[in-house]
C-alpha positions in Angstrom: 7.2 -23.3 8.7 10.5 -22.0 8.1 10.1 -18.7 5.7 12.7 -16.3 3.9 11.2 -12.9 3.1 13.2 -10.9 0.3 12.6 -7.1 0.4 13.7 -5.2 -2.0 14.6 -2.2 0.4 15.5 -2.0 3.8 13.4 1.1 4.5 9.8 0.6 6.3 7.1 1.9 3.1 4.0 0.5 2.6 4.9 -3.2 1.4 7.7 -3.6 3.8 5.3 -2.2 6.4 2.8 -5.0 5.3 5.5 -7.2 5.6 6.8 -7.3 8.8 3.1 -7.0 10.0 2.9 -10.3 8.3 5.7 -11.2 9.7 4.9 -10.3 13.5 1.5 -12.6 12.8 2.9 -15.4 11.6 5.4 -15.2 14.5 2.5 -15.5 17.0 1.5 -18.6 15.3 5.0 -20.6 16.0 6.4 -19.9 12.6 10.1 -18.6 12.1 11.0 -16.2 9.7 14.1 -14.0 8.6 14.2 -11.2 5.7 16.7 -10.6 3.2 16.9 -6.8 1.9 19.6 -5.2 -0.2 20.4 -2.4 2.2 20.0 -1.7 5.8 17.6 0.7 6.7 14.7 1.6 8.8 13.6 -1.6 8.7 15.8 -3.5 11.1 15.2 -1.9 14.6 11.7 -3.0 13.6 12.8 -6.9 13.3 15.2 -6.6 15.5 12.1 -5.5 18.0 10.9 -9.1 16.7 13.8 -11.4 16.8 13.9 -11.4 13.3 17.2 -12.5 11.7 18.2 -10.3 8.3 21.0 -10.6 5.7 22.0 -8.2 3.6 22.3 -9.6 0.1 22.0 -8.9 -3.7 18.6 -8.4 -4.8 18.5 -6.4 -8.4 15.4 -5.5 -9.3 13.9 -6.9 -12.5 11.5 -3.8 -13.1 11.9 0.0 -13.7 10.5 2.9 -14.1 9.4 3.2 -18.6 11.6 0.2 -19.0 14.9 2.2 -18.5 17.9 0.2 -18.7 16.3 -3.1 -18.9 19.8 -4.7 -20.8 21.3 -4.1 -17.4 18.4 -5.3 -15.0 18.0 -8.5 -16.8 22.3 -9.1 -16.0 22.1 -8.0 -12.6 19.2 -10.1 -11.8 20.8 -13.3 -13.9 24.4 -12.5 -12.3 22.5 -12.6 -8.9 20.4 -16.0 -9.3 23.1 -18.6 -8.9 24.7 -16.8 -5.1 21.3 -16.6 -4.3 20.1 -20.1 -4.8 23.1 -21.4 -3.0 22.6 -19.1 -0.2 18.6 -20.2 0.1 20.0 -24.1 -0.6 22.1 -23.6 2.8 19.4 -21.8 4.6 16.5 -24.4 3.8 13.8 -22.5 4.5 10.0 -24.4 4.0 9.3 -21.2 1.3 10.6 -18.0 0.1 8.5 -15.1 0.0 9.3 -12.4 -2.3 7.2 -9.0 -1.3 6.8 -7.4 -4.3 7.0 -7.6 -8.1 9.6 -5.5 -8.5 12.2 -8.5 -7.6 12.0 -11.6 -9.9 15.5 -12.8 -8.7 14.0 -14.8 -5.8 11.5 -16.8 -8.1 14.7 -17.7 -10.2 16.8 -18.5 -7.4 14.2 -20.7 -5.4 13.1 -22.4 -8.8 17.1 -23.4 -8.9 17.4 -24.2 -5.3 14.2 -26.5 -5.4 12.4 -24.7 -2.9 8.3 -23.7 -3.3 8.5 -19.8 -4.1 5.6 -17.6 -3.2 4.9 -13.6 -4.2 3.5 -10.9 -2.3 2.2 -8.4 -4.4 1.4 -5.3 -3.0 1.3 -2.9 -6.0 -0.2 -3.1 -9.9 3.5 -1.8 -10.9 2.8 0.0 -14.1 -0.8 1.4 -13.2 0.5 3.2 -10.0 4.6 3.3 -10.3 5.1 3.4 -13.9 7.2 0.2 -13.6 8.1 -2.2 -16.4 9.0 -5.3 -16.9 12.9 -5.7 -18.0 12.2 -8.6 -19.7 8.4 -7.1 -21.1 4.8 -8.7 -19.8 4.7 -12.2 -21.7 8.4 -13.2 -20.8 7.9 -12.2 -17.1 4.1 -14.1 -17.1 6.0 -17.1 -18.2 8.8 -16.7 -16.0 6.4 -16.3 -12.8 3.8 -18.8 -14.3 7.2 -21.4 -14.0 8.6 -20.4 -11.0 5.9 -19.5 -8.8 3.3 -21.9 -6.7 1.1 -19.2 -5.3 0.9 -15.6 -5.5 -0.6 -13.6 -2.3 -2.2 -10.0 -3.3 -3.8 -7.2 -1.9 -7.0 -6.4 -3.5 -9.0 -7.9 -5.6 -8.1 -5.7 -8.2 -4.6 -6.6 -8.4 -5.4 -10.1 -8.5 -7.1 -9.3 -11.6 -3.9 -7.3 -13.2 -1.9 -10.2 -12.3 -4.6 -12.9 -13.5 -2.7 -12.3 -17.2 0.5 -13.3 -15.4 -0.7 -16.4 -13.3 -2.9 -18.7 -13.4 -5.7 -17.7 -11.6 -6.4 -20.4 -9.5 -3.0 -19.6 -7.9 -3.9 -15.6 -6.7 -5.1 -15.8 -3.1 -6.6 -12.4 -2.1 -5.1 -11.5 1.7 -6.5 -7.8 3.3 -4.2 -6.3 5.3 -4.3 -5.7 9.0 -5.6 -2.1 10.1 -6.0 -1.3 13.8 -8.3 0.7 15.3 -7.7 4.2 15.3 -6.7 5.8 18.2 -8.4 7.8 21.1 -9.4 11.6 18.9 -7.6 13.0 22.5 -4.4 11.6 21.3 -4.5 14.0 18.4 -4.7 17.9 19.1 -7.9 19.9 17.6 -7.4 21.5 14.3 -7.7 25.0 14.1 -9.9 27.2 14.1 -12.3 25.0 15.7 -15.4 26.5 13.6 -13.9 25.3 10.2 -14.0 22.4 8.0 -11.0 20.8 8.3 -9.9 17.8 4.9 -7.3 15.5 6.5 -5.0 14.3 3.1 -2.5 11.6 4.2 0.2 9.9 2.4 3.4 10.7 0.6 3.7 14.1 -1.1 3.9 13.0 -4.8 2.0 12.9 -7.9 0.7 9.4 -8.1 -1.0 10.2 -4.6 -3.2 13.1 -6.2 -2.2 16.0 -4.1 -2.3 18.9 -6.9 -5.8 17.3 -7.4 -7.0 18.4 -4.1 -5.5 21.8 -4.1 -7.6 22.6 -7.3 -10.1 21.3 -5.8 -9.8 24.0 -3.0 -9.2 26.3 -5.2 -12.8 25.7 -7.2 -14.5 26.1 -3.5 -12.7 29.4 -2.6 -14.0 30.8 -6.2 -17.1 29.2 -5.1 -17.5 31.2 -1.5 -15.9 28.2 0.3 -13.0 27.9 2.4 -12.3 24.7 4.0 -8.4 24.1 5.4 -6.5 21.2 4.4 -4.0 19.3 6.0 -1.2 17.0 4.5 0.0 14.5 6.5 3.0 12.8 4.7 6.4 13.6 3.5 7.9 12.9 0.1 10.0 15.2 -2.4 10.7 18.8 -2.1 10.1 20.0 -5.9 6.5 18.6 -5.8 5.7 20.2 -2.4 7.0 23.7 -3.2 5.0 23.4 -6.5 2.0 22.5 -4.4 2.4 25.4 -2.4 3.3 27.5 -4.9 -0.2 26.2 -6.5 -1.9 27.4 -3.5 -0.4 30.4 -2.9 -1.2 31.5 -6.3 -5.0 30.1 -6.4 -5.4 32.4 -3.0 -5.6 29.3 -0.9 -2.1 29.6 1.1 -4.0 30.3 4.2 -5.9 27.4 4.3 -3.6 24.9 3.2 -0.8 22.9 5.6 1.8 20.9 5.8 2.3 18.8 8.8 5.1 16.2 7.3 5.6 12.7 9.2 3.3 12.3 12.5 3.0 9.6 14.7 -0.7 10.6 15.8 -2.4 10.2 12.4 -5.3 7.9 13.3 -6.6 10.2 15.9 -6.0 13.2 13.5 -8.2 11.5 10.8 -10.6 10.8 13.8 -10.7 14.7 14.3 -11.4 15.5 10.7 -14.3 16.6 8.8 -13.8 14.3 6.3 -10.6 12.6 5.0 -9.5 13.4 1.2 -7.7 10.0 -0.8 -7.7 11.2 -4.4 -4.6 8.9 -5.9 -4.7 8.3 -9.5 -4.4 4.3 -8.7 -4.4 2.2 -5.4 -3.6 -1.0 -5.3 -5.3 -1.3 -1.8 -6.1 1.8 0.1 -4.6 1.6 3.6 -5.3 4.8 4.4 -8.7 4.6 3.0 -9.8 2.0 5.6 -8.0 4.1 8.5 -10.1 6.8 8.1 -13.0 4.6 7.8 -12.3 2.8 11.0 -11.9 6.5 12.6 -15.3 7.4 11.9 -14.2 9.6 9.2 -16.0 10.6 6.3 -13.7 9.8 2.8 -13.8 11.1 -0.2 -12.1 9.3 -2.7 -10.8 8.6 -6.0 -12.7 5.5 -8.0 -10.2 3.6 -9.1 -8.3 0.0 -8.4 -8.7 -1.2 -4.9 -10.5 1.6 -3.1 -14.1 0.6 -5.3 -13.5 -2.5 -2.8 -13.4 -0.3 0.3 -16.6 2.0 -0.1 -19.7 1.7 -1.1 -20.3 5.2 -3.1 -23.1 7.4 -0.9 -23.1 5.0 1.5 -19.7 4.2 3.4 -17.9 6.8 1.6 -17.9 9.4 -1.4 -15.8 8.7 -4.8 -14.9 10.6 -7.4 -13.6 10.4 -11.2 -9.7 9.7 -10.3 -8.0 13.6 -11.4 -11.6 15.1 -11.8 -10.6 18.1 -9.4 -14.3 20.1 -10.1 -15.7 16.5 -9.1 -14.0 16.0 -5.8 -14.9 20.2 -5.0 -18.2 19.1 -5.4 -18.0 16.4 -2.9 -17.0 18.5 -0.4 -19.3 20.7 -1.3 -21.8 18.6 -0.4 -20.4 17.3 3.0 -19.7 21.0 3.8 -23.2 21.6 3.0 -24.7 18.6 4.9 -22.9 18.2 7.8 -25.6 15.3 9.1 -24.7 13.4 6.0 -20.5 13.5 6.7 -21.3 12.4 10.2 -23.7 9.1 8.4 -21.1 8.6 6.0 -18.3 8.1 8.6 -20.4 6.3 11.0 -21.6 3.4 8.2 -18.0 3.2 6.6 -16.7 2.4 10.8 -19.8 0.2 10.8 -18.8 -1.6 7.8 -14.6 -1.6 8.1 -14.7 -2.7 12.2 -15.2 -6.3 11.7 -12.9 -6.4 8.7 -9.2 -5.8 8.5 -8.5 -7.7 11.6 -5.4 -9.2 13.3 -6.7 -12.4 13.6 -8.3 -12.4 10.0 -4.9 -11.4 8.7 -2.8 -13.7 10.2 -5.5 -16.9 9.5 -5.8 -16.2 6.1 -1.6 -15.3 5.4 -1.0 -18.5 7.2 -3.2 -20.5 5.0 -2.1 -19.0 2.1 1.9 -19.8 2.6 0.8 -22.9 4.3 -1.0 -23.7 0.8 1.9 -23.3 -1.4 4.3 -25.4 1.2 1.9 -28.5 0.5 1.3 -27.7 -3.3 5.0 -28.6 -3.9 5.1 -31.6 -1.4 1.8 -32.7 -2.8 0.0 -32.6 0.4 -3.4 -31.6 0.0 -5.3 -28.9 2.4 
């Protein structure tokens, strides 16, 4: 097959970074591939690394943040249909692939150029981003229910969000590829070495529950408690002075730290006590399954895709998303039971080694796209 990706960034996040991990499988199974984004970014040494061809080319977004602006969106993205279907009627590609729901201009433009258009949905969109439709829910479910033959998600849970947009029969459920963790030696020890050390990664902002975990800290140290946490992630200034502002002024500033962006964060979740995910909504968990496969005990928040990941008690810990006194008493309990963090994170390695793999990933993204291909050329398989 012949595929056209359509990002809408050219920056390596979390959906691009699924992306061009797709990408880099199909690749290895003799398929081409090139990706249209909006802007360079980060993301082109990393398909240049491949041999992936890119274009930069307009791609307004048909979603925003409390439907702001939506007059405007809906122009863009109908000013942009027409160059894009003629661009995608000279490139011929077998499908396009558009890798997210925050762009609707691909389905529109492959729909015009006659050529079988397939979403990969990485996010719920209003659930954890606040996003709205420009064109509200039961124009865009007809609009995708039209235009689209097949519609690859993340989780189970948003194939369920997305089950009121698409048929259902056309929501194939694809895990993503997580590699083993590195060596713990890759990582250096956290300090001091007689402490219980929470390992929090992700970007700093609200949606990803950060001010929950700092009350929660805050509850122990009232409590007699002190464990240190560790953020591993970068994101806006304001939020992280609040946060530390937050812990200065629960009495906490001592035990809290910022590490920013490293590149050692699978053998620093291996070196953790326990590993803290307590976002108000995931539509997956990446990081969740990480930790897992590092032998790490998690604690997290019981909410969209994670309740798919971990088995509560028994791979993992969860918690009532934004419950702070809840997740204190979760690691309370770890702290407490230090046997029980070490059974946790051995049964969730137990149960997330087998899964999540390379060759799982690329079979079942493979049949997927290679489904939708035949769907429009009425070949069956």
């Amino acid at each position: 097959m012949r595929l056209v990706f359509l990002s809408h960034q050219g920056d390596t996040g979390g959906a691009t970074a699924a992306m061009v991990e797709g990408i880099e499988a199909l690749i290895a199974r003799g398929h081409r591939a090139e990706v249209w984004m909006p802007a360079p970014g980060t993301l082109i040494p990393k398909l240049e690394a491949l041999g992936v061809a890119y274009r930069i080319v307009p791609l307004p977004a048909w979603a925003s943040t409390k439907g702001r602006k939506a007059w405007r969106l809906r122009w863009r993205t109908w000013r942009a249909t027409a160059p894009l279907a003629a661009a995608l009627r000279a490139a011929k590609p077998d499908a396009v692939v558009t890798n997210t729901m925050v762009l609707g201009v691909g389905a529109l433009a492959a729909e015009a150029a006659g050529i079988p258009h397939v979403w990969w949905i990485h996010e719920f969109g209003r659930e954890d981003h606040g996003l709205e439709f420009a064109w509200g829910d039961a124009r865009t479910a007809a609009i995708m229910t039209r235009t689209t033959r097949l519609a690859i998600v993340n989780s189970d849970a948003v194939g369920a969000k997305y089950a009121d947009f698409l048929p259902r029969e056309r929501i194939v459920r694809v895990y993503y590829r997580i590699d083993p963790a590195p060596a713990m030696a890759q990582a250096p020890p956290f300090a001091p070495a007689d402490a219980f050390h929470l390992a929090l990664p992700g970007s700093l902002n609200p949606q990803k529950g950060q001010d929950v975990a700092i009350e929660a800290l805050i509850a122990l140290a009232r409590a007699g408690k002190r464990p240190h946490l560790h953020f591993f992630g970068e994101g806006a200034e304001g939020y992280a002075a609040r946060l530390r502002a937050r812990a200065a002024e629960g009495g906490i500033a001592d035990t809290v730290r910022f590490h920013g962006h490293v590149g050692d964060l699978g053998a620093r979740l291996a070196r953790a006590s326990a590993v803290l995910v307590p976002s108000r909504c995931e539509a997956f968990g990446r990081v969740t399954v990480e930790a897992m496969r590092a032998g790490s005990a998690v604690i997290a928040s019981d909410q969209g895709g994670t309740r798919e990941l971990i088995r509560d008690g028994d791979t993992g810990l969860l918690f009532p998303a934004g419950d702070a006194p809840a997740l204190a008493a979760r690691i309370a309990r770890l702290m407490d039971d230090p046997g029980f963090a070490a059974r946790l994170g051995e049964a969730g390695a137990r149960w997330a080694g087998p899964r999540f793999t390379a060759g799982e990933f690329a079979a079942a993204l493979e049949a997927a796209l290679v489904r939708a291909v035949q769907s429009a050329t009425g070949v069956s398989g």
